[in-house]
C-alpha positions in Angstrom: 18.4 5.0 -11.5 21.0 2.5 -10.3 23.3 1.0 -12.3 21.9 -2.5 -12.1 18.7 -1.2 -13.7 20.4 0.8 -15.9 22.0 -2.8 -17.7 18.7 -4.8 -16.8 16.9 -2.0 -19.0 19.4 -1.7 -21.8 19.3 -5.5 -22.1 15.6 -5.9 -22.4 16.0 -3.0 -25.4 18.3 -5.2 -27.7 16.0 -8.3 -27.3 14.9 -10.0 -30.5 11.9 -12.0 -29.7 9.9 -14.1 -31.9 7.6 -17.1 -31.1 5.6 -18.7 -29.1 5.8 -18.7 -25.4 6.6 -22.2 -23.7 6.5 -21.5 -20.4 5.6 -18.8 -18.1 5.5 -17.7 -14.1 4.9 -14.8 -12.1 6.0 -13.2 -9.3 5.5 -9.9 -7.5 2.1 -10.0 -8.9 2.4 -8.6 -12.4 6.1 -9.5 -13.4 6.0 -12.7 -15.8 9.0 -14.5 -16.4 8.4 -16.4 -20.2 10.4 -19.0 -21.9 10.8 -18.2 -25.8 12.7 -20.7 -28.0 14.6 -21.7 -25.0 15.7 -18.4 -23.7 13.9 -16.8 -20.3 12.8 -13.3 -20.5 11.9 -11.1 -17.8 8.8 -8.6 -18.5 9.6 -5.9 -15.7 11.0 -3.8 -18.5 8.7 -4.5 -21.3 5.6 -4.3 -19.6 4.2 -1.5 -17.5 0.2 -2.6 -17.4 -0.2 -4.4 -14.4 -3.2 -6.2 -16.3 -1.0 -7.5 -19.2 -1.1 -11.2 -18.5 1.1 -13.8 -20.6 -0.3 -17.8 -21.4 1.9 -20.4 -23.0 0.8 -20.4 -26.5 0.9 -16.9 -27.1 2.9 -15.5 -29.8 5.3 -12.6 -28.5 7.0 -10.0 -31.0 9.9 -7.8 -29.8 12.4 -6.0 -32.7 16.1 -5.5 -31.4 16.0 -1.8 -30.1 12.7 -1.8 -29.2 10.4 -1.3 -26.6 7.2 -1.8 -28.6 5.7 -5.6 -28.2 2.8 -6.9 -29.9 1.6 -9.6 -28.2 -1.0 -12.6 -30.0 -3.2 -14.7 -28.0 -3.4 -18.2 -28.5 -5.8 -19.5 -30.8 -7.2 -16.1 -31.8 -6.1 -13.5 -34.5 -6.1 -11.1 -31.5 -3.4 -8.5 -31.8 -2.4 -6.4 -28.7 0.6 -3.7 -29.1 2.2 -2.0 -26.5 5.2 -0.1 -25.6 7.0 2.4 -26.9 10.4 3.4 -28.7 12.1 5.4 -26.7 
């Protein structure tokens, strides 16, 4: 693994996330960029499911030092988790 994504990866770990999302875009087909409380996020690190598709409105959860995510749709009480500790 190069160094670059090395950093990339340990920065996505230390992430404290919580809120809705404002804005969102993709590129490369399944990699969402996502504005939370201001602050731009990148998914390539968080997400692995190619099929895991953001919205504006949706609530995102990410603890600092954590790869787990859950993830609520908008105007539902639908819950999806996903990640892991490592």
């Amino acid at each position: 693994m190069d160094l670059k994504l090395m950093v990339d990866k340990r920065k996505a770990y230390i992430w404290d996330i919580n809120g809705p999302i404002e804005a969102v875009y993709y590129y490369k087909k399944s990699i969402a960029h996502f504005t939370v409380k201001g602050k731009e996020y990148e998914s390539f690190h968080l997400i692995w499911r190619s099929n895991m598709k953001f919205d504006v409105g949706d609530t995102i959860i990410k603890k600092h030092n954590s790869y787990l995510i859950k993830l609520i749709k908008k105007n539902t009480t639908d819950t999806l988790s996903f990640g892991n500790e490592e």
